[in-house]
VMD Tcl script that builds the backbone (N, CA, C; Angstrom):
set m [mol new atoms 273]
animate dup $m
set s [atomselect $m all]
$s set {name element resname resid chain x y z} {
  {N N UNK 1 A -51.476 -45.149 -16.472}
  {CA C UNK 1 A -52.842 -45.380 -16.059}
  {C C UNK 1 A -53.143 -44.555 -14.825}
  {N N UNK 2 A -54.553 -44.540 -13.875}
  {CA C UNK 2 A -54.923 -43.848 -13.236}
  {C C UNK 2 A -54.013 -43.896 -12.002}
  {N N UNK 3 A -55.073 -43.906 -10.427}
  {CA C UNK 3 A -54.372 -44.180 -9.514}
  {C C UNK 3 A -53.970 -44.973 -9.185}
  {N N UNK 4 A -52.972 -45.609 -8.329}
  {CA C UNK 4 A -52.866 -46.869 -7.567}
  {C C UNK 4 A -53.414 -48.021 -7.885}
  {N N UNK 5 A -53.916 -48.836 -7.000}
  {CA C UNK 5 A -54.187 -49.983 -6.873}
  {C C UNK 5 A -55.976 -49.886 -7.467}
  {N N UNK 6 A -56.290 -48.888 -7.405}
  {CA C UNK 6 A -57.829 -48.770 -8.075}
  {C C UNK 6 A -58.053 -48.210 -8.901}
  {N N UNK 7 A -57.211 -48.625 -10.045}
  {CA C UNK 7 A -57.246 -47.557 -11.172}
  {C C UNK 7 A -58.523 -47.412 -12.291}
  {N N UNK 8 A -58.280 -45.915 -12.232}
  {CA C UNK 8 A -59.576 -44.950 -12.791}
  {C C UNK 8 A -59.660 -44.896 -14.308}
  {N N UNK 9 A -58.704 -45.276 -15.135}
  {CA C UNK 9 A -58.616 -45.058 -16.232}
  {C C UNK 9 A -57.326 -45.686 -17.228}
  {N N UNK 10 A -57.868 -45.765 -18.565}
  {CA C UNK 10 A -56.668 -46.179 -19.012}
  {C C UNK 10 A -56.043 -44.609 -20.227}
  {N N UNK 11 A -55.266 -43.978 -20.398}
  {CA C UNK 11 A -54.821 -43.665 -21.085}
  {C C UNK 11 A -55.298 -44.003 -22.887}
  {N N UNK 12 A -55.714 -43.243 -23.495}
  {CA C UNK 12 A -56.212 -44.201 -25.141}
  {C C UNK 12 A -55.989 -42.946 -26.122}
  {N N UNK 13 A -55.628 -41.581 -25.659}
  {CA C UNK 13 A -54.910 -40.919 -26.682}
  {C C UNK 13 A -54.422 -39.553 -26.274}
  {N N UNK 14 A -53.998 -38.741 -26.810}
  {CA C UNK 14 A -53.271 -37.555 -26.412}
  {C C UNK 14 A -53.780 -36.186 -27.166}
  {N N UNK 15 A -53.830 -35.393 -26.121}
  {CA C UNK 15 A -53.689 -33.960 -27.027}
  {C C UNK 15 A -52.818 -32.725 -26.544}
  {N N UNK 16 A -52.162 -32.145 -27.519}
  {CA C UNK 16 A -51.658 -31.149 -27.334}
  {C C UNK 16 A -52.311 -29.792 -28.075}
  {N N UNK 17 A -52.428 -29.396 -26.736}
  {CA C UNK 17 A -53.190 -27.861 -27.429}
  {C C UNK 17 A -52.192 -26.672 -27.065}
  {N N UNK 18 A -50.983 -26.368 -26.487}
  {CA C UNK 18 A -49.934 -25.657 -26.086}
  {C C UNK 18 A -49.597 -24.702 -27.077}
  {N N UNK 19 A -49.861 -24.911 -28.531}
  {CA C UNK 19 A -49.361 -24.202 -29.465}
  {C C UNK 19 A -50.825 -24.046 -30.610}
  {N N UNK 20 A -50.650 -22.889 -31.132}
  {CA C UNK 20 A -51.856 -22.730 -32.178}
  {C C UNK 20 A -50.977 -23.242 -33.324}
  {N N UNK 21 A -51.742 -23.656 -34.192}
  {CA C UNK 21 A -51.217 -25.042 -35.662}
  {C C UNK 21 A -51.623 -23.904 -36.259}
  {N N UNK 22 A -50.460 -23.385 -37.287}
  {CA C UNK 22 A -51.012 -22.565 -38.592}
  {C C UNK 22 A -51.822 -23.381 -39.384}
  {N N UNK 23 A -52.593 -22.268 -39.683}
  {CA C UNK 23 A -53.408 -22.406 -40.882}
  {C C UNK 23 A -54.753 -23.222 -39.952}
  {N N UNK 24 A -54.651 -23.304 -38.824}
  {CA C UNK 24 A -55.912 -23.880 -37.771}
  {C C UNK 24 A -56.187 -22.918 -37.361}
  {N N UNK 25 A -57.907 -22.711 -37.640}
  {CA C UNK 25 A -58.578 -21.999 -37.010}
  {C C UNK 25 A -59.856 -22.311 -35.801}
  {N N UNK 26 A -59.776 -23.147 -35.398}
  {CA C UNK 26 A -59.945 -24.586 -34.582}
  {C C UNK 26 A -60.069 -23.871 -33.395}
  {N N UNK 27 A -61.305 -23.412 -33.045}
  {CA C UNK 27 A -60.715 -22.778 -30.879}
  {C C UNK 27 A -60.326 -24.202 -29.847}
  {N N UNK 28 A -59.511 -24.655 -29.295}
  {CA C UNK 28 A -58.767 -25.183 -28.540}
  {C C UNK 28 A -60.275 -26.057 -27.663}
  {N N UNK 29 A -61.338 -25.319 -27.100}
  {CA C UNK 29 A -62.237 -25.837 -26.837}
  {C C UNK 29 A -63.122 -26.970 -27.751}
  {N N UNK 30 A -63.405 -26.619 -28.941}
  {CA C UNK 30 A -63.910 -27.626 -29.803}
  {C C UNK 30 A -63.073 -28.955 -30.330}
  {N N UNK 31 A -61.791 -28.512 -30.041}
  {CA C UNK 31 A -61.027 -29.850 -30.662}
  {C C UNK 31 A -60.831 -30.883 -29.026}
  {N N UNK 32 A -61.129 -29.872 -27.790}
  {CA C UNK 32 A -60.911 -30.819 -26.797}
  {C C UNK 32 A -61.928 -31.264 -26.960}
  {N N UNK 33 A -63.369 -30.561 -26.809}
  {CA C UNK 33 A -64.793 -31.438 -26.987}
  {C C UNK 33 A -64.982 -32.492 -27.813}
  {N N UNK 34 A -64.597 -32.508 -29.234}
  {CA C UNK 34 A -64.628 -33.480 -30.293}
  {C C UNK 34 A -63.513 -34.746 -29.895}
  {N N UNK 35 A -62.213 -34.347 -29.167}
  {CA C UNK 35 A -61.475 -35.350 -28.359}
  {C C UNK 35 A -62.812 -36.469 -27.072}
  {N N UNK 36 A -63.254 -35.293 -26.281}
  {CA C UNK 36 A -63.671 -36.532 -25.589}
  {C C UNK 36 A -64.746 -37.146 -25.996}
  {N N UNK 37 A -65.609 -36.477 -27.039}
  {CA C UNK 37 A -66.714 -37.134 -27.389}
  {C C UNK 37 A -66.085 -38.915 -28.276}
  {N N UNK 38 A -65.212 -38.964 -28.550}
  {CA C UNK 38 A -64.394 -40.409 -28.595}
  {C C UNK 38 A -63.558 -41.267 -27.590}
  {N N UNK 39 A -64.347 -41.001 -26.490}
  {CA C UNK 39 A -64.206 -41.980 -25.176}
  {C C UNK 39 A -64.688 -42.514 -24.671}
  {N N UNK 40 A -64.901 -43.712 -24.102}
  {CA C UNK 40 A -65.399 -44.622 -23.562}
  {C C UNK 40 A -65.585 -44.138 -22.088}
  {N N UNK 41 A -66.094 -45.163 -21.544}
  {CA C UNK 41 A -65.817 -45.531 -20.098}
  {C C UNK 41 A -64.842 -46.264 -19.632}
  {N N UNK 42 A -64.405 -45.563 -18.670}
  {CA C UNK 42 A -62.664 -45.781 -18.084}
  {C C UNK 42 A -61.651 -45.717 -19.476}
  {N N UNK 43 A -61.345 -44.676 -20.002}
  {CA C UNK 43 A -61.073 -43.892 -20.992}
  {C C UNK 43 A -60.648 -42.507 -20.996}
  {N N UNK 44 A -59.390 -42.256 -20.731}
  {CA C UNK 44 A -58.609 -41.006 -20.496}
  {C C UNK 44 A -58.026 -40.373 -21.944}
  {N N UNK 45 A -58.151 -38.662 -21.324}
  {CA C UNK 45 A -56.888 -38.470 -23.081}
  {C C UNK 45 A -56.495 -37.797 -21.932}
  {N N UNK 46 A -54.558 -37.662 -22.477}
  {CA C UNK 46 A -53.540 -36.993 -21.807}
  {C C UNK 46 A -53.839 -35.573 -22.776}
  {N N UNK 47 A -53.570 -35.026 -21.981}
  {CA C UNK 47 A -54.286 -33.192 -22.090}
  {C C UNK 47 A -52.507 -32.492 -21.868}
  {N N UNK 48 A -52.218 -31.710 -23.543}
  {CA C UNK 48 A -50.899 -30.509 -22.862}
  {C C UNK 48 A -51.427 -29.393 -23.323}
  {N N UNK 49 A -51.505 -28.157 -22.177}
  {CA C UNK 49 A -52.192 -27.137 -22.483}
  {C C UNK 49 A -51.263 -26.253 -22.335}
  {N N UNK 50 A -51.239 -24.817 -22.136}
  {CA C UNK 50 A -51.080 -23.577 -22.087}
  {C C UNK 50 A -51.696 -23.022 -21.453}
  {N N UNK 51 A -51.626 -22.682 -19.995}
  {CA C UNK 51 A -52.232 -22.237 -18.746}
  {C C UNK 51 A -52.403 -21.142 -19.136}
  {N N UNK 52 A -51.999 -20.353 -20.035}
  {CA C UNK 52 A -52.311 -18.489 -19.985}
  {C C UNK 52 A -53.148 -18.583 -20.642}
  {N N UNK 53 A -53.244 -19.887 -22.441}
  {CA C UNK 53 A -54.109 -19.651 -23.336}
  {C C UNK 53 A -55.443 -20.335 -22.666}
  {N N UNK 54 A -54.875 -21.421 -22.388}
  {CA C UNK 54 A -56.576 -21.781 -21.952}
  {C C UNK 54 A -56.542 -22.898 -20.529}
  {N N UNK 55 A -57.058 -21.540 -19.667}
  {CA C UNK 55 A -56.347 -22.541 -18.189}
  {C C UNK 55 A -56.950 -23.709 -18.434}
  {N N UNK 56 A -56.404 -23.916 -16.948}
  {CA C UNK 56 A -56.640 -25.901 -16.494}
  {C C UNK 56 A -57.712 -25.413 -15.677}
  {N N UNK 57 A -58.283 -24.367 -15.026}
  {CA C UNK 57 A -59.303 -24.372 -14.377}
  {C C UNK 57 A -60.723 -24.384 -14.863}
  {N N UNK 58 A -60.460 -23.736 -16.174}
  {CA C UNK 58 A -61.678 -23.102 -16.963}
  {C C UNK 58 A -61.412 -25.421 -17.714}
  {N N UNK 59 A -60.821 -25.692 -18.010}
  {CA C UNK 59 A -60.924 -27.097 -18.531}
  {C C UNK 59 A -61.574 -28.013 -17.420}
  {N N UNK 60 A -61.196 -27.487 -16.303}
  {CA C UNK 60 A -61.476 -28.522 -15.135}
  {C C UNK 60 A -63.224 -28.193 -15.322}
  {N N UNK 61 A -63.352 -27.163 -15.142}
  {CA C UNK 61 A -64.755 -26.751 -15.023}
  {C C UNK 61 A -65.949 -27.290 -16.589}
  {N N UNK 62 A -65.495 -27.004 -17.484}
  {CA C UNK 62 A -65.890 -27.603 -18.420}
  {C C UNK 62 A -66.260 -28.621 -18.982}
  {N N UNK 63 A -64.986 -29.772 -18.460}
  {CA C UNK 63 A -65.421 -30.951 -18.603}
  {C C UNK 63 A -66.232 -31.481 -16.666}
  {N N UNK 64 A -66.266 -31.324 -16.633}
  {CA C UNK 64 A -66.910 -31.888 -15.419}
  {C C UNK 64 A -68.579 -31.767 -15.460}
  {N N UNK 65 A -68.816 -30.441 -16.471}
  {CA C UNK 65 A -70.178 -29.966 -16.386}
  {C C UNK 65 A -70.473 -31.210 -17.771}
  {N N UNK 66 A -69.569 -31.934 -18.691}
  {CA C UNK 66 A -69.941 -32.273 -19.444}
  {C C UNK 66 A -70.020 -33.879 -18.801}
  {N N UNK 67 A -69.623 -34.350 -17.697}
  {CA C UNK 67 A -69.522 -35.806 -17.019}
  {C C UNK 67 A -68.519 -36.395 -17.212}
  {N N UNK 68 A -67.349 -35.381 -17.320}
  {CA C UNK 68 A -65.759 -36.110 -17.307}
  {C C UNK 68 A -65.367 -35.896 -15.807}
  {N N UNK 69 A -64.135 -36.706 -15.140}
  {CA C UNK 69 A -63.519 -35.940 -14.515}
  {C C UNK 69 A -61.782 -35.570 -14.852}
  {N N UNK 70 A -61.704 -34.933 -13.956}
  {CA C UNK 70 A -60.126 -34.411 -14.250}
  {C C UNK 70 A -59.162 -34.298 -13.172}
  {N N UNK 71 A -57.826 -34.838 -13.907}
  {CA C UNK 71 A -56.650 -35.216 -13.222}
  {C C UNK 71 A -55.469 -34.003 -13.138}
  {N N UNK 72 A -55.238 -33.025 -12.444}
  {CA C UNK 72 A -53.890 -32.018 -12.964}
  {C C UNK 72 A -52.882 -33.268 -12.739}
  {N N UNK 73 A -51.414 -33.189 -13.492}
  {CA C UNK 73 A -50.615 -34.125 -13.770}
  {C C UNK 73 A -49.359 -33.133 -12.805}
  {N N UNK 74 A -49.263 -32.357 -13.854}
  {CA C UNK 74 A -47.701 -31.405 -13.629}
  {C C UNK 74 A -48.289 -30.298 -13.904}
  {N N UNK 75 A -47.830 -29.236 -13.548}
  {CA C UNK 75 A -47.499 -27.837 -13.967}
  {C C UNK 75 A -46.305 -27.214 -13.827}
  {N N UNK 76 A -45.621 -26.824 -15.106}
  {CA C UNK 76 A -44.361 -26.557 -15.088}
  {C C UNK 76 A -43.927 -25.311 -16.160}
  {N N UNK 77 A -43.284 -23.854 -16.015}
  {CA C UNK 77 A -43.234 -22.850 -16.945}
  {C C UNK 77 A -44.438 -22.394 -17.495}
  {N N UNK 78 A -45.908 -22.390 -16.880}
  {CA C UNK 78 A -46.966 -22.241 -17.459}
  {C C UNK 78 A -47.791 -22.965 -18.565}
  {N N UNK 79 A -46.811 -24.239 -18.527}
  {CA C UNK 79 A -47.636 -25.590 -19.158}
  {C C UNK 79 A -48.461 -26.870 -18.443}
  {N N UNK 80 A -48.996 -27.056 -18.558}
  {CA C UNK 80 A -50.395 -28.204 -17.451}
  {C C UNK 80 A -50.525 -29.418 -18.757}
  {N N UNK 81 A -49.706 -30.620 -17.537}
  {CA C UNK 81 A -50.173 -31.939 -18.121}
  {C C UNK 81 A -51.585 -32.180 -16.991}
  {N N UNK 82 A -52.413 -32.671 -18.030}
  {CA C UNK 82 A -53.154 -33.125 -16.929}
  {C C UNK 82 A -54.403 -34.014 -17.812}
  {N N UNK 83 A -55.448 -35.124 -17.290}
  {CA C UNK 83 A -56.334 -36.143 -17.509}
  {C C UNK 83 A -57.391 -35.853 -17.194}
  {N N UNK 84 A -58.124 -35.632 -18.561}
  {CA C UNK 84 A -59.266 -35.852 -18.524}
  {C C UNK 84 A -59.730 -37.423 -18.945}
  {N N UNK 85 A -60.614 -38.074 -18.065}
  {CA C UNK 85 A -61.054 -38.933 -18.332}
  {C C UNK 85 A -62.714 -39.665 -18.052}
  {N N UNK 86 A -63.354 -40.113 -18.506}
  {CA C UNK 86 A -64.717 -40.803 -18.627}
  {C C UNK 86 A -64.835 -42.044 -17.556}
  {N N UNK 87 A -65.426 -41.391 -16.471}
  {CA C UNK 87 A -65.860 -42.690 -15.078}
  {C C UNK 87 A -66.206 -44.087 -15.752}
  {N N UNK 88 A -65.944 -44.992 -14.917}
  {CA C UNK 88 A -66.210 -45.945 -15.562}
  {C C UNK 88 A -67.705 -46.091 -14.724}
  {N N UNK 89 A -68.636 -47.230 -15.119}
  {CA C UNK 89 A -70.119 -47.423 -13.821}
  {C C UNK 89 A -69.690 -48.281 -13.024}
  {N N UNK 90 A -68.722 -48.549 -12.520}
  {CA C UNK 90 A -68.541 -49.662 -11.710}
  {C C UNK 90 A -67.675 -48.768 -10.580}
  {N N UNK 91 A -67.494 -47.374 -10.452}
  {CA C UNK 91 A -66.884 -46.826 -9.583}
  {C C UNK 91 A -67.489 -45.846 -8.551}
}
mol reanalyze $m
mol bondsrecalc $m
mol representation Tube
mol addrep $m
């Protein structure tokens, strides 16, 4: 779950976009968009990306313009865990 003692979110599903899926022709952007458009409020997906294919900055920026915010987790060998998740109104 989110932070500490005031937590921001719950965890409710995962994506890995790190690798292109044969036979998917899917740009990495539309399957994250169609991910959060199935979230609630106080409602996170765990995000594994590929920093070269599609940074965490250009994601950070993206969803934020869409009314998510975002969590970097780890970055490690040019892979980024990191949370996007849907404010709750009570925060």
């Amino acid at each position: 779950m989110g932070e500490g003692a005031g937590v921001k979110y719950k965890i409710v599903s995962k994506l890995d976009i790190t690798k292109r899926i044969k036979g998917c022709t899917e740009s990495p952007v539309i399957t994250l968009l169609r991910s959060l458009r199935e979230l609630g409020e106080g409602e996170g997906l765990l995000l594994k990306l590929d920093n070269e294919r599609f940074p965490a900055k250009g994601v950070e920026v993206l969803v934020k313009k869409k009314g998510f915010e975002f969590e970097l987790l780890s970055e490690e060998d040019g892979l980024v865990s990191c949370v996007v998740y849907k404010p709750s109104g009570d925060q």
